[in-house]
Residue frames as a rotation matrix with the C-alpha (Angstrom) as fourth column:
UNK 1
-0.385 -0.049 0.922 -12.63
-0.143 -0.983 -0.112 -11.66
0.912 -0.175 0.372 -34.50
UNK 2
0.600 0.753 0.271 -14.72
-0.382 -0.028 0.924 -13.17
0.703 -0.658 0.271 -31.62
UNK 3
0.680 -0.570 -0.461 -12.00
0.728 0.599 0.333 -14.94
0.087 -0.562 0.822 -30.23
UNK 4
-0.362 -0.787 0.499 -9.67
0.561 -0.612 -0.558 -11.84
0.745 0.078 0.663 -30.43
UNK 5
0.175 0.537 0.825 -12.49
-0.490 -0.680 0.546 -9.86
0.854 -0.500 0.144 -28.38
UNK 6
0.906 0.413 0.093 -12.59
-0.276 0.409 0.870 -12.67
0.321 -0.814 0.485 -25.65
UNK 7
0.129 -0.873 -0.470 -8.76
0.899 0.303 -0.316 -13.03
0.418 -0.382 0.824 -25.34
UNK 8
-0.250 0.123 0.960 -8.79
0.107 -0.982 0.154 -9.30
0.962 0.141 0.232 -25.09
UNK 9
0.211 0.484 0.849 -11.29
-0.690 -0.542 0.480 -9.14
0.693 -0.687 0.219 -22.41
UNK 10
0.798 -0.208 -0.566 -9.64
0.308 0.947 0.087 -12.34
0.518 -0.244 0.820 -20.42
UNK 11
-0.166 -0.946 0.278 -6.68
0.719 -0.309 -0.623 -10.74
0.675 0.096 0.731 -20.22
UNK 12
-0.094 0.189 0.978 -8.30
-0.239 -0.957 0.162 -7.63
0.966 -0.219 0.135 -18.86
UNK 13
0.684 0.679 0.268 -9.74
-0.444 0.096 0.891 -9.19
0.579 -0.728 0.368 -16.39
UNK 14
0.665 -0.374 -0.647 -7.31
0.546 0.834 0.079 -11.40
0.510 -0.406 0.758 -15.40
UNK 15
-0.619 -0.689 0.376 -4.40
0.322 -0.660 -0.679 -8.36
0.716 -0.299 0.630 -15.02
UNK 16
-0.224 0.164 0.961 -7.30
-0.557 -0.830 0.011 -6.69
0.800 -0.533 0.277 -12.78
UNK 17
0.596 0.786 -0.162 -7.83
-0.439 0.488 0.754 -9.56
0.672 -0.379 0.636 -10.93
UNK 18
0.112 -0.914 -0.391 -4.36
0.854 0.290 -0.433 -10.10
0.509 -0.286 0.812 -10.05
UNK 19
-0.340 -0.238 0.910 -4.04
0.275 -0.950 -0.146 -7.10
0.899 0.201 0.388 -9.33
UNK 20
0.163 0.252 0.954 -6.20
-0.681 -0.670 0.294 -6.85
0.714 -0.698 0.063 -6.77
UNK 21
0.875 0.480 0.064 -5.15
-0.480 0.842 0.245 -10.59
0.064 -0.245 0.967 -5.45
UNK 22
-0.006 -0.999 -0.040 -1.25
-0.244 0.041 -0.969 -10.22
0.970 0.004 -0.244 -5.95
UNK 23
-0.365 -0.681 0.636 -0.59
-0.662 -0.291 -0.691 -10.31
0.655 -0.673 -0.344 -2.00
UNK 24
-0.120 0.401 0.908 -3.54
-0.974 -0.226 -0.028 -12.36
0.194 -0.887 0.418 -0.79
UNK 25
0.647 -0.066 -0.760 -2.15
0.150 0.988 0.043 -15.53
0.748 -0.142 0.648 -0.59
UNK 26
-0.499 -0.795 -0.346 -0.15
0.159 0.309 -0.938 -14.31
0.852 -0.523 -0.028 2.48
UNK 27
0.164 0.882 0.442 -3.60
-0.902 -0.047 0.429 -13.51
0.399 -0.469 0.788 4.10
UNK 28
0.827 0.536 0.171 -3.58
-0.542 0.678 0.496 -16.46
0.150 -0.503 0.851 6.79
UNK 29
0.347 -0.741 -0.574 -0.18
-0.136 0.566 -0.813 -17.71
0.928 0.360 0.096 6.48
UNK 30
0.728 -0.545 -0.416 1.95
0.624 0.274 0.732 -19.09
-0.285 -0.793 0.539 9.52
UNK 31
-0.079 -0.898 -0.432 4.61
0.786 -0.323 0.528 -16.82
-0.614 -0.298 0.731 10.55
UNK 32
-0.738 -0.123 0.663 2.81
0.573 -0.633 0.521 -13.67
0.356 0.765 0.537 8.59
UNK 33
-0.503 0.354 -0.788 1.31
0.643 -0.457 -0.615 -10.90
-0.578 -0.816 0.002 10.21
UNK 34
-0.571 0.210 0.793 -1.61
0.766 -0.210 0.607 -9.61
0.295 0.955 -0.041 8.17
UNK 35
-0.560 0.485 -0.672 -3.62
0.208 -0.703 -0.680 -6.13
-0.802 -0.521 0.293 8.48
UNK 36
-0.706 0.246 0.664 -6.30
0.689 0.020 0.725 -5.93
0.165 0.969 -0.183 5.97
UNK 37
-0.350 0.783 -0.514 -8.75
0.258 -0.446 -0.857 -3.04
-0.900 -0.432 -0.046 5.91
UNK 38
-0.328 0.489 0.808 -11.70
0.938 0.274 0.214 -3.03
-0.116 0.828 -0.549 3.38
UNK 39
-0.571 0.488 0.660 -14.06
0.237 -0.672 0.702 0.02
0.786 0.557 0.268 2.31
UNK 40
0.210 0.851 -0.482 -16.25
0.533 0.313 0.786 -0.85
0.820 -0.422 -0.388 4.29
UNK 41
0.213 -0.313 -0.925 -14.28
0.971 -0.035 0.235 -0.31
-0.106 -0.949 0.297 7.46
UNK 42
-0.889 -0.407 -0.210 -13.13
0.430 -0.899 -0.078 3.41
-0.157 -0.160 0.975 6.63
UNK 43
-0.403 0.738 0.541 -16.64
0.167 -0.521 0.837 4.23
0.900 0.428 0.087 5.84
UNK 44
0.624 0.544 -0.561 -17.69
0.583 0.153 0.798 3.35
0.520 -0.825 -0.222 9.31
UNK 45
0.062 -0.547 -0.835 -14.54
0.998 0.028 0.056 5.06
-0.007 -0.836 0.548 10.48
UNK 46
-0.772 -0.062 0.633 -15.08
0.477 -0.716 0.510 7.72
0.421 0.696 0.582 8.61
UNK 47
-0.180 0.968 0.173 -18.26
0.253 -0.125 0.959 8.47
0.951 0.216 -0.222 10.55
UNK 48
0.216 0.013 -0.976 -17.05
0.947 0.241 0.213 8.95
0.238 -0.970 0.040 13.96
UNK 49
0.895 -0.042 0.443 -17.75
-0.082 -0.994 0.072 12.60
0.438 -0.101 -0.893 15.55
UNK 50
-0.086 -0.995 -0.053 -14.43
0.898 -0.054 -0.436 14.26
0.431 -0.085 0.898 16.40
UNK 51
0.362 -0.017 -0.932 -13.98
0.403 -0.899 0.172 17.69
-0.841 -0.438 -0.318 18.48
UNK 52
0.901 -0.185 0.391 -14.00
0.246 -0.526 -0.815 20.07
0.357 0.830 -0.428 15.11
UNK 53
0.641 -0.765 0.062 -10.78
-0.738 -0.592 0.324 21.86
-0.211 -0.253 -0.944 17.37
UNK 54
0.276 -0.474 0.836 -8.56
-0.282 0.792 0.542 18.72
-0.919 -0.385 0.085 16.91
UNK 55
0.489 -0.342 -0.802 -7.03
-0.863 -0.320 -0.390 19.71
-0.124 0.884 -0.452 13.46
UNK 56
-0.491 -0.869 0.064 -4.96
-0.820 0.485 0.304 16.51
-0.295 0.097 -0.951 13.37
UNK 57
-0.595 0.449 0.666 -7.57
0.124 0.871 -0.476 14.05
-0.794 -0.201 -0.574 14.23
UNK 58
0.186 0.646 -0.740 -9.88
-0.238 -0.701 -0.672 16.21
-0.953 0.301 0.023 11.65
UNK 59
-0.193 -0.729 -0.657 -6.91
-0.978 0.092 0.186 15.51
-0.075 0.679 -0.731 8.74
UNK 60
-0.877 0.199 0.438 -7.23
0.170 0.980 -0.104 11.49
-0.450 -0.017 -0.893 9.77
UNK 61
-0.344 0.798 0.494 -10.82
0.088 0.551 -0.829 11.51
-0.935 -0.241 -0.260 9.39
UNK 62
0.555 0.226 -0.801 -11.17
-0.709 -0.376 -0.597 13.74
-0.436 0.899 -0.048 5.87
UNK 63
-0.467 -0.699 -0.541 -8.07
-0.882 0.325 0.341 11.16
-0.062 0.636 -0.769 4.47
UNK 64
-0.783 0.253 0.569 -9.61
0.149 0.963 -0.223 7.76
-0.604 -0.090 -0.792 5.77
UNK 65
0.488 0.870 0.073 -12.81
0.094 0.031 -0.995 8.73
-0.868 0.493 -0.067 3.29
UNK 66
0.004 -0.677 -0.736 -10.18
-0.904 -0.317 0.286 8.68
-0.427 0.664 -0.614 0.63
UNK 67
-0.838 -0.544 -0.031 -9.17
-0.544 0.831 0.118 5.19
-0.038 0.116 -0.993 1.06
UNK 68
0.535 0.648 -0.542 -10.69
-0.604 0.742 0.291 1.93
0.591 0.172 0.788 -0.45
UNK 69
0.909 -0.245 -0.336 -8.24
0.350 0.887 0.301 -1.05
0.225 -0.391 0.892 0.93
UNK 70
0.157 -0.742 0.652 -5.22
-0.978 -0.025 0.208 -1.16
-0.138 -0.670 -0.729 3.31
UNK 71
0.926 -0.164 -0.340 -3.08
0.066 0.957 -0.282 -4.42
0.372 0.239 0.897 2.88
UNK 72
0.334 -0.891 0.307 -0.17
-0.893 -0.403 -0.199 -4.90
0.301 -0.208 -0.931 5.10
UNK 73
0.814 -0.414 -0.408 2.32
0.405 0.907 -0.114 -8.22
0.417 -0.073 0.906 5.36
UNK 74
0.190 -0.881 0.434 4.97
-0.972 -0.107 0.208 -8.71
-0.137 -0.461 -0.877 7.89
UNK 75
0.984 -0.091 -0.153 7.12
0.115 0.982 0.152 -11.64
0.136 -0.167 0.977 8.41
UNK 76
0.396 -0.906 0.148 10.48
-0.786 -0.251 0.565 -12.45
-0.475 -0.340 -0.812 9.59
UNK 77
0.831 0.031 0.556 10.45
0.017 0.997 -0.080 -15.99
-0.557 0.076 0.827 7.83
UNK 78
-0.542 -0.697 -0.469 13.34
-0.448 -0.233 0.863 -16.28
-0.711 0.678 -0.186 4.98
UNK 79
-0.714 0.286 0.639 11.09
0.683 0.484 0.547 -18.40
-0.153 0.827 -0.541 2.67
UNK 80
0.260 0.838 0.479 8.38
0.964 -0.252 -0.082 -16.47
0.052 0.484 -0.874 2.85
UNK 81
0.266 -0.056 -0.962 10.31
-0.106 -0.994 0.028 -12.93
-0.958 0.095 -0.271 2.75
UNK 82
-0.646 -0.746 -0.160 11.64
-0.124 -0.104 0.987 -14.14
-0.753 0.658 -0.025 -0.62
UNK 83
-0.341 0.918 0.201 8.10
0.932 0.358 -0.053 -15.34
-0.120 0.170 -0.978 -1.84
UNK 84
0.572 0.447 -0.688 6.99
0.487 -0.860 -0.155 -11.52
-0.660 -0.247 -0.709 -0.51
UNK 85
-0.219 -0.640 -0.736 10.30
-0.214 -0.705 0.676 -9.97
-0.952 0.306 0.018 -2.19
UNK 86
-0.845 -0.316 0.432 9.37
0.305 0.378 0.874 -12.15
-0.439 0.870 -0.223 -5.80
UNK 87
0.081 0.914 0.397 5.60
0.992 -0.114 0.060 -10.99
0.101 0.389 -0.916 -5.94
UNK 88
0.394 0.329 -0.858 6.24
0.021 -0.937 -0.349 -7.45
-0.919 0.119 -0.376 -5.03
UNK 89
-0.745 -0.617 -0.253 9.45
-0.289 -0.043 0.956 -7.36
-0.601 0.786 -0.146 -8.25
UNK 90
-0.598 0.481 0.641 6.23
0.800 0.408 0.441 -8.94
-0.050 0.776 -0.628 -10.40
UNK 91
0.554 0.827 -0.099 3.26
0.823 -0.562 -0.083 -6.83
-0.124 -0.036 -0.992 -9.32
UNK 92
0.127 -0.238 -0.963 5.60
-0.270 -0.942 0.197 -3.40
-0.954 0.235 -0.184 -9.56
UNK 93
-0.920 0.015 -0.393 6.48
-0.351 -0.483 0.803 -4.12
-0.178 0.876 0.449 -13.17
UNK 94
-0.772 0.606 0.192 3.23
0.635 0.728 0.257 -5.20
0.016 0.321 -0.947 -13.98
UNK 95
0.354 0.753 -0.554 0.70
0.793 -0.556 -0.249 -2.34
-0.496 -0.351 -0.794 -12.41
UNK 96
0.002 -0.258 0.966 2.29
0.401 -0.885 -0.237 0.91
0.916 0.388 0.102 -14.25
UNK 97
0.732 -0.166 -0.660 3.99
0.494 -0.538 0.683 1.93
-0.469 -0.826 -0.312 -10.47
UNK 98
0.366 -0.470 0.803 6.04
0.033 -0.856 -0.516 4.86
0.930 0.216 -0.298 -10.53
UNK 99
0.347 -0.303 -0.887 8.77
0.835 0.531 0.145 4.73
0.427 -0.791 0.438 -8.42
UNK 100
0.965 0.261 0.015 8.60
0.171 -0.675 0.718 7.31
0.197 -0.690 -0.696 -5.55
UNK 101
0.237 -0.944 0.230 11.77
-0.925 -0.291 -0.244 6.63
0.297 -0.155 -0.942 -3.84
UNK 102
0.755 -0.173 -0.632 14.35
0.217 0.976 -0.008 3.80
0.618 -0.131 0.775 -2.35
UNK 103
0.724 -0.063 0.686 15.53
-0.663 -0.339 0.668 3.95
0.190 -0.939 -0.288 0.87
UNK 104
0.631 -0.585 -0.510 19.52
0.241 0.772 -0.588 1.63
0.738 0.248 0.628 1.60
UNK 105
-0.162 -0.714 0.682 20.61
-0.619 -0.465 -0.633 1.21
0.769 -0.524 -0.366 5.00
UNK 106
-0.551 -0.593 0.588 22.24
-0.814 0.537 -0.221 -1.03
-0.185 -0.600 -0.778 7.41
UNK 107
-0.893 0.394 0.216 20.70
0.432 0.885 0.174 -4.09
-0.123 0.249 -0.961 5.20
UNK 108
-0.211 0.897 -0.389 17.32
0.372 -0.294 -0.880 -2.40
-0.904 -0.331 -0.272 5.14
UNK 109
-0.970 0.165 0.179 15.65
0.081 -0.476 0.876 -1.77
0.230 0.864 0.449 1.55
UNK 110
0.112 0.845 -0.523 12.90
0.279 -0.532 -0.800 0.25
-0.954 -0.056 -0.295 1.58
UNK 111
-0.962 -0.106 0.251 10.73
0.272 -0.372 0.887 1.05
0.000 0.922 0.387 -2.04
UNK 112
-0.331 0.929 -0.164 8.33
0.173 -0.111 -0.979 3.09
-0.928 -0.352 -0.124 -2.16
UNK 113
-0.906 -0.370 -0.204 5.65
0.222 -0.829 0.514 3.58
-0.359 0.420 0.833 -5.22
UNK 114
-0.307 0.830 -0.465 2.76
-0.390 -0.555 -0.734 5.32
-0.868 -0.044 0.495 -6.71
UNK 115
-0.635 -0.069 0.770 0.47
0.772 -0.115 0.626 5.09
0.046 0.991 0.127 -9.32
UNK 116
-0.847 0.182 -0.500 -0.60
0.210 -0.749 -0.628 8.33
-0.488 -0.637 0.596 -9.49
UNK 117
0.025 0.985 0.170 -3.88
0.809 0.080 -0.582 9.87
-0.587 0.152 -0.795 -9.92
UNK 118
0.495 0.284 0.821 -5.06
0.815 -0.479 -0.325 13.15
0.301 0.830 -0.469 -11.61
UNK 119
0.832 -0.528 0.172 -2.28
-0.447 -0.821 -0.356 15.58
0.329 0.219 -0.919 -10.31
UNK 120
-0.082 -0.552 -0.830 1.07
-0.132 0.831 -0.540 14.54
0.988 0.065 -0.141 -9.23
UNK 121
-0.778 -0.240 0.581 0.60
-0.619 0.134 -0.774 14.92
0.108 -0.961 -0.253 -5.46
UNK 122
0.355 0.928 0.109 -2.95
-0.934 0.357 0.001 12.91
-0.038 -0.102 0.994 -6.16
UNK 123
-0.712 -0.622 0.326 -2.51
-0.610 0.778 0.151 8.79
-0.348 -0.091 -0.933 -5.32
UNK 124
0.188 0.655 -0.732 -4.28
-0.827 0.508 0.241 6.05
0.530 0.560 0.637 -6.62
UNK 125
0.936 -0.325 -0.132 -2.19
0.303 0.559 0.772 3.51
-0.177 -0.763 0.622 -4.70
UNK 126
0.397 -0.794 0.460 0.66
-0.915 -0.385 0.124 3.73
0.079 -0.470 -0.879 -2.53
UNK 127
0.907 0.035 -0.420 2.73
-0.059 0.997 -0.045 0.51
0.417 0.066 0.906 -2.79
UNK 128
0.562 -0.546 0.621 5.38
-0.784 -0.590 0.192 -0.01
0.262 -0.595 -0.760 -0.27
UNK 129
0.876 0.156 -0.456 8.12
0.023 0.931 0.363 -3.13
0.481 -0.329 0.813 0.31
UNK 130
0.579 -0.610 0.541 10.46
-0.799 -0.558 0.226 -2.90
0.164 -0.563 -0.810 2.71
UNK 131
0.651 -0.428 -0.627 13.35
0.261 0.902 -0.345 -5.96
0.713 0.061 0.699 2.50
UNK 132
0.901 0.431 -0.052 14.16
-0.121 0.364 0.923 -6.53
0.417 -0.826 0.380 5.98
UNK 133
-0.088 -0.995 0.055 17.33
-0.732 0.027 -0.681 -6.38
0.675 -0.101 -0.731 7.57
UNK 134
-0.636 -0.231 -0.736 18.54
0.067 0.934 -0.352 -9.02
0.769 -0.273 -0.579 10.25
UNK 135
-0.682 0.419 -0.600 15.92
0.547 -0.253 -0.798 -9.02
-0.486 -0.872 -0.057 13.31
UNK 136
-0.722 0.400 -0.564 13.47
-0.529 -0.845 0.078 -6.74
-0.446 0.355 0.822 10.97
UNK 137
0.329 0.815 0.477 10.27
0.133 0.460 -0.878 -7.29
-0.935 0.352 0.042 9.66
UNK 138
-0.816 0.061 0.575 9.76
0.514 0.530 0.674 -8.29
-0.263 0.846 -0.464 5.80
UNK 139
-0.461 0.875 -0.147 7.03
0.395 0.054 -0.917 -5.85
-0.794 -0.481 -0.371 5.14
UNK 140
-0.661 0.286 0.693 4.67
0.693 -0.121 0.711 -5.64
0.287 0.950 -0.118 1.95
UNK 141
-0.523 0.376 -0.765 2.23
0.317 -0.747 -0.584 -2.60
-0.791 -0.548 0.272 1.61
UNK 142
-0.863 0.154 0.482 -0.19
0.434 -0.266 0.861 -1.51
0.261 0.952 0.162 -0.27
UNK 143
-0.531 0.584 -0.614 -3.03
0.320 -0.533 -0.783 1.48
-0.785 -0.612 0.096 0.05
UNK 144
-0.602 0.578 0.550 -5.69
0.530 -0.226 0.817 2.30
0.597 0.784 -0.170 -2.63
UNK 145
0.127 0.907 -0.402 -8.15
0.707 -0.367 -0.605 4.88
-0.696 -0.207 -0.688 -2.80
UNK 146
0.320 -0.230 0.919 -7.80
0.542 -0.751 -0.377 8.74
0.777 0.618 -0.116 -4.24
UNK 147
0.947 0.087 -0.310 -5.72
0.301 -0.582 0.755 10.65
-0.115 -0.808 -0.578 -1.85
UNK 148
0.751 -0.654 0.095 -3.06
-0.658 -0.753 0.015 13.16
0.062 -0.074 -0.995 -0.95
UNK 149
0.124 -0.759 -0.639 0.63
0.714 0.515 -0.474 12.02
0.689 -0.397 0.606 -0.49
UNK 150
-0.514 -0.562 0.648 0.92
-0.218 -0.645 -0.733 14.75
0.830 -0.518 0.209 1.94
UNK 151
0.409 0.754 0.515 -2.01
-0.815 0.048 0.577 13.60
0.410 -0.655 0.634 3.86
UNK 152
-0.062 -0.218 -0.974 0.29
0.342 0.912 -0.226 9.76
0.937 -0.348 0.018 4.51
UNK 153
-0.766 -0.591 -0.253 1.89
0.221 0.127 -0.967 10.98
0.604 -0.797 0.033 7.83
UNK 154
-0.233 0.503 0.832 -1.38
-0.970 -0.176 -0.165 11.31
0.064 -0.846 0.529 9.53
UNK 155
0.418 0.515 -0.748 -2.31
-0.729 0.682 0.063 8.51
0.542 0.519 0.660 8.21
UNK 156
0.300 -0.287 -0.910 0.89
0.680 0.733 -0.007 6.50
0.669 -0.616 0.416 10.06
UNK 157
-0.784 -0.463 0.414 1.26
-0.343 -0.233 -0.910 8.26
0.518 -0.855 0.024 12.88
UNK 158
-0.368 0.564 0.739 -2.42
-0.929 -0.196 -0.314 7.41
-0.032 -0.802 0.596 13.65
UNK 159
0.797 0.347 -0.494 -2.60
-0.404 0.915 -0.008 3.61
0.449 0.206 0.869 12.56
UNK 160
0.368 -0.800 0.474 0.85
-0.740 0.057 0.670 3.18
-0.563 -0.597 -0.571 13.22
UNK 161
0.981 0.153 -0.118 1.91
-0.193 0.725 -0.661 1.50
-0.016 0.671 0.741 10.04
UNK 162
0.574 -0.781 0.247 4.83
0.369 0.516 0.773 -0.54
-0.731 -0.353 0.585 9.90
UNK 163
-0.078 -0.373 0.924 7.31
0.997 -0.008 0.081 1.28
-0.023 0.928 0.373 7.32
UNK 164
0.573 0.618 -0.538 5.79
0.791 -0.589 0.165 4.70
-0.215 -0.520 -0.826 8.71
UNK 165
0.345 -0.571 -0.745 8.64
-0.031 -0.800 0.599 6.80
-0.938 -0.183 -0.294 9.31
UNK 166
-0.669 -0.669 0.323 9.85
0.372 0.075 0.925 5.97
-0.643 0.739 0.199 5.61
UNK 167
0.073 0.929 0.364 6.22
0.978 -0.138 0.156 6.97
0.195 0.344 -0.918 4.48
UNK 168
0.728 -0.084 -0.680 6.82
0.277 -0.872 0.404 10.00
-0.627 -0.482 -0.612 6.08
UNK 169
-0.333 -0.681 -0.652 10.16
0.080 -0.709 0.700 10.68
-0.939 0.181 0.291 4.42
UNK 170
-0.735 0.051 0.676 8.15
0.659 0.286 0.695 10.22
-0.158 0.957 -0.244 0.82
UNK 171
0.222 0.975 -0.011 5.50
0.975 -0.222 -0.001 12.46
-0.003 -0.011 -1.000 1.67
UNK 172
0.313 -0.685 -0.658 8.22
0.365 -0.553 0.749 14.93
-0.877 -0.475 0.077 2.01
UNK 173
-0.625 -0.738 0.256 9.68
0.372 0.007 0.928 14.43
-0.686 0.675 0.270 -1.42
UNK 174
-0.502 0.467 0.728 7.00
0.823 0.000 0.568 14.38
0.266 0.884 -0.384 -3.60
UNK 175
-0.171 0.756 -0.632 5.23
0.418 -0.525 -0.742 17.78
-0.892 -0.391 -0.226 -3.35
């Protein structure tokens, strides 16, 4: 029975440890453009006064206290977009995502999904991979915290996140 408990809790750990470690072996790579943002950092951003009239900027600041981690991967490489394309295809069936939508055009796949939180417009994380067309970034995503999907498009219009406008068209769908 003790050994059943400790495979048990091994296991646990390990799935949450992946989990949060699935992407971050492209952290530092050559020819990968990484954007990592921690807790830490939206708390502090979270704290900048704002002109109360400035209803947009207002929306940014209430959402960024939402969010725990930001994780974004570009690349144009081929080895390492297939690498990027073989860990997202693990880490979605693995995590219990829920797939949002999927986006097919001119070579350009675009998947977006959730795992959602305690209604359906609530997020837990927003997981986003966008297989590159010719000249196009390769770009992995992923956002944790507890927040709106309606609240994304401030979100990339003011960070400017790569994949943005396709964020946008998902915040749309899901209401």
């Amino acid at each position: 029975m003790k050994n059943f408990i400790i495979t048990v809790v091994l296991a646990f750990f390990t799935h949450v440890f992946y989990a949060q470690n699935a992407f971050d072996k492209f952290d530092g790579q050559d020819d990968v453009t990484s954007v990592i943002v921690n807790k830490k950092m939206f708390d502090i951003m979270s704290k900048v006064k704002v002109d109360a009239s400035d209803k947009e900027t207002q929306q940014y600041m209430n959402l960024i206290k939402k969010l725990d981690n930001l994780k974004v991967f570009t690349t144009k490489n081929p080895k390492i977009e297939a690498e990027m394309k073989l860990s997202a295809d693990k880490y979605i069936k693995t995590a219990s995502l829920e797939e949002l939508m999927r986006i097919s055009e001119s070579g350009k796949n675009v998947k977006i999904y959730v795992k959602s939180g305690a209604s359906d417009t609530k997020i837990k994380e927003l997981f986003m991979f966008i297989d590159g067309a010719k000249n196009e970034d390769t770009v992995l995503l992923s956002l944790t915290g507890n927040f709106d999907l309606n609240e994304i498009s401030v979100l990339t219009d003011k960070m400017q996140l790569p994949g943005g406008a396709d964020l946008k068209k998902a915040s749309k769908t899901k209401k």
